[in-house]
C-alpha positions in Angstrom: -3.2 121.9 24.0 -4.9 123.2 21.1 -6.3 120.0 19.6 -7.3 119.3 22.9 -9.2 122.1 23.5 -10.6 122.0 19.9 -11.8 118.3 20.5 -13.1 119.2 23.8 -15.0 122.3 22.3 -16.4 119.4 19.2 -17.9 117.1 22.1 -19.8 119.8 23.8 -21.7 121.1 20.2 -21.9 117.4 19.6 -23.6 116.8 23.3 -25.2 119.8 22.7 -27.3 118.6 19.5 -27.8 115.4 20.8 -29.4 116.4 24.0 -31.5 118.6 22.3 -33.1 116.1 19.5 -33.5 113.4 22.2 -36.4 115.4 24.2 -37.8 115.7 20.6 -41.4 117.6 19.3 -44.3 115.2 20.8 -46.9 114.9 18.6 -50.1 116.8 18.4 -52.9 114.6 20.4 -54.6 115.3 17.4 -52.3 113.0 15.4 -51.6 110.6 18.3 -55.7 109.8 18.2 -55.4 109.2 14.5 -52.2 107.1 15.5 -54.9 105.2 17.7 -57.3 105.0 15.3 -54.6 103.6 12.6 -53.9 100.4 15.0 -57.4 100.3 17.3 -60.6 99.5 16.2 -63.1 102.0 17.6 -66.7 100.8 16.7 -69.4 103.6 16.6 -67.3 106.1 17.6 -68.1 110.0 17.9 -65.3 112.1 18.1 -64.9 115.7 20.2 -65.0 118.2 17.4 -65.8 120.9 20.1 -64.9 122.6 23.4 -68.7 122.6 24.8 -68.8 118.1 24.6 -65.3 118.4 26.7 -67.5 120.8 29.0 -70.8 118.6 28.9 -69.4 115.6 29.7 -66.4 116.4 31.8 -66.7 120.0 33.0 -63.0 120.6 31.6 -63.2 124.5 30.1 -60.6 125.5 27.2 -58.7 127.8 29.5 -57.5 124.7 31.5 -56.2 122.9 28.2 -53.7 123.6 25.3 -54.9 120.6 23.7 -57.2 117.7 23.6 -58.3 114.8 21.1 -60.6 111.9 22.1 -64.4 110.6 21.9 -67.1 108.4 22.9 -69.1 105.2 22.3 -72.0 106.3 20.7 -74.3 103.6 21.2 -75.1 104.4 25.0 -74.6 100.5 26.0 -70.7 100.0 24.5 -68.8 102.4 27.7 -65.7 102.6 25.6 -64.4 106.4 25.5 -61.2 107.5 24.9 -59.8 111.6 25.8 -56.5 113.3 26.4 -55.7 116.8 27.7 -52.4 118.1 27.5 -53.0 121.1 30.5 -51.7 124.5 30.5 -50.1 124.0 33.7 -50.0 121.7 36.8 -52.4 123.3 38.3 -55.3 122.6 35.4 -53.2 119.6 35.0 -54.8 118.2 38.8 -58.1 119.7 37.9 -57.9 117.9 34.3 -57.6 114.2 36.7 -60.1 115.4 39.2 -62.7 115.7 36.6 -61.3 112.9 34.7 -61.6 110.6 37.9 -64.7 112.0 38.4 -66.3 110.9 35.5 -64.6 107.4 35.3 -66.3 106.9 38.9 -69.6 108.0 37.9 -69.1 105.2 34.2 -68.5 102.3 36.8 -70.6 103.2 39.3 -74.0 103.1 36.5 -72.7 100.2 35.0 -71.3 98.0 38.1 -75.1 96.8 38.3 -76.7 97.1 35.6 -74.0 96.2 32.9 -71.3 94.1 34.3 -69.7 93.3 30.9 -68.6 97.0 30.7 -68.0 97.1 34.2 -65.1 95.0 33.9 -64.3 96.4 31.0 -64.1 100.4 33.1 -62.8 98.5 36.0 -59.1 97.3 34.3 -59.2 100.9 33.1 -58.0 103.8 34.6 -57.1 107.7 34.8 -53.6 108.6 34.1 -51.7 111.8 34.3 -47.9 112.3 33.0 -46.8 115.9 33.9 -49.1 117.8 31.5 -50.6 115.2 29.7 -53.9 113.7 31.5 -55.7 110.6 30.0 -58.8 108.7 30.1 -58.9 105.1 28.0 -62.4 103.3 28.3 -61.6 100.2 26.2 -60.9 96.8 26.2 -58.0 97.9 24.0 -56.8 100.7 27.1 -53.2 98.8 27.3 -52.7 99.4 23.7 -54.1 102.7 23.2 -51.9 103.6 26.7 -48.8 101.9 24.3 -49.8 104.1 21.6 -49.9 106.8 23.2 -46.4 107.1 25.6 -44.8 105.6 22.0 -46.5 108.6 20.4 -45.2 110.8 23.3 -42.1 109.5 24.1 -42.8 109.2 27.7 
């Protein structure tokens, strides 16, 4: 009866640990950009190295976000831009993918016309949102960069 309950007792600390390493620390999406980077050429690219460009070109305030890490085409033509939020809660997570949405509508609809080349490009794109983590990949690479990133994540 003793070994018994002394097995059983060895099982549970040993479920214990395991459970607790499998939901594992995710990456900083600081280091899954670089990640990105590593395996994804980005041509001419500027990255956010402050609050007020997440504002200016998404209306996304820091009190909405624990974290963020992305950029933008700089060239004005190439529509490739690449951002993720991890939100502070579910709430700021839904306004994270309003505004996100909102800003991948307003890229197609200027290019649809006038630069159908990107606008296929925005079109197989799109805006993604996994609990917390909200994500916007403007690229001809977006399938890879979306790899990248769950891999990074473990989502």
């Amino acid at each position: 009866m003793k070994k018994v309950s002394l097995l059983l007792a060895a099982l549970m600390l040993a479920a214990a640990i395991l459970c607790s390493c499998s939901g594992g620390s995710k990456k900083p999406l600081t280091q899954v950009f670089d990640d990105i980077k590593s395996k994804v050429e980005l041509k001419d690219f500027n990255e956010y190295t402050s609050e007020k460009s997440l504002e200016r070109f998404y209306g996304i305030t820091s009190d909405e976000f624990d974290e963020y890490a992305g950029g933008i085409n700089s060239t004005g033509v190439n529509q490739e831009e690449i951002v993720m939020f991890k939100a502070k809660d579910s709430s700021n997570a839904a306004k994270i993918k309003a505004s996100l949405d909102k800003r991948y509508e307003s890229k197609m609809a200027q290019n649809k016309n006038y630069n159908k080349e990107q606008a296929a490009v925005i079109e197989k794109c799109k805006v993604e949102q996994y609990d917390l983590y909200v994500t916007m990949f403007v690229s001809p690479e977006a399938e890879k960069i979306t790899q990248i990133f769950k891999e990074d994540l473990g989502l």
